[in-house]
C-alpha positions in Angstrom: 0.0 0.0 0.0 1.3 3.5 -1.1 -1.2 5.5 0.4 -1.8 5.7 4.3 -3.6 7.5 6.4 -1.7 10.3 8.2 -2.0 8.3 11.5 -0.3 4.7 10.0 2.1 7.3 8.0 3.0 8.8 11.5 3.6 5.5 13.3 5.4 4.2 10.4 8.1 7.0 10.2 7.9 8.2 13.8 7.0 12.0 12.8 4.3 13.9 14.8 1.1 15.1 13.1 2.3 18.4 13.9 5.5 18.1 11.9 3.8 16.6 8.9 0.5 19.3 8.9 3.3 22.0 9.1 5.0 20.9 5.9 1.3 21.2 4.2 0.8 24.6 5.6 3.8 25.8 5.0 3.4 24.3 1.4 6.0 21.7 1.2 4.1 18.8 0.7 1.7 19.4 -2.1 -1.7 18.6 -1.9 -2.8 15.5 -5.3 1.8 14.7 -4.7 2.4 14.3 -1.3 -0.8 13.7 0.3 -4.5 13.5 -0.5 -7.6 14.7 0.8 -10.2 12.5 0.6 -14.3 13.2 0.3 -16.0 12.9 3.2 -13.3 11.1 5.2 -11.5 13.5 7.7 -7.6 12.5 8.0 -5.3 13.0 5.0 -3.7 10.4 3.1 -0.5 10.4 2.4 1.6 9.1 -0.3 4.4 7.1 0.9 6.4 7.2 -2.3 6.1 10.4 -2.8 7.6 11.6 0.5 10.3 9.0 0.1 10.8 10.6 -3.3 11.2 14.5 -1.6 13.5 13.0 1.0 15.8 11.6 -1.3 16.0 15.1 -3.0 16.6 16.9 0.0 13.3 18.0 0.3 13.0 19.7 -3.0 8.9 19.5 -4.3 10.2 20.0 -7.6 12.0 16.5 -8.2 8.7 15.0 -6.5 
């Protein structure tokens, strides 16, 4: 599975929901990339690939 819910994504990589709902405020994650929200279902998805893809470029959206 690629996509988690923020909660398995969090216990998965040991990062706080703080830390990971500062990256989408601050507009480092990318909302369709890095995580997803889903209708009518409260807690973001996130796209494990995706991050592993931004961590491997330093954190740089653009190679993600």
């Amino acid at each position: 599975m690629n996509i988690v819910p923020l909660k398995a994504y969090c216990a998965i990589s040991h990062e706080t929901k703080a830390a990971v709902e500062a990256r989408i405020e601050r507009g480092i994650w990318i909302e369709g990339v890095h995580y997803y929200k889903i209708n009518k279902v409260r807690e973001r998805w996130i796209d494990i690939k995706a991050v592993e893809e931004w961590a491997r470029n330093g954190g740089s959206c653009r190679a993600a």
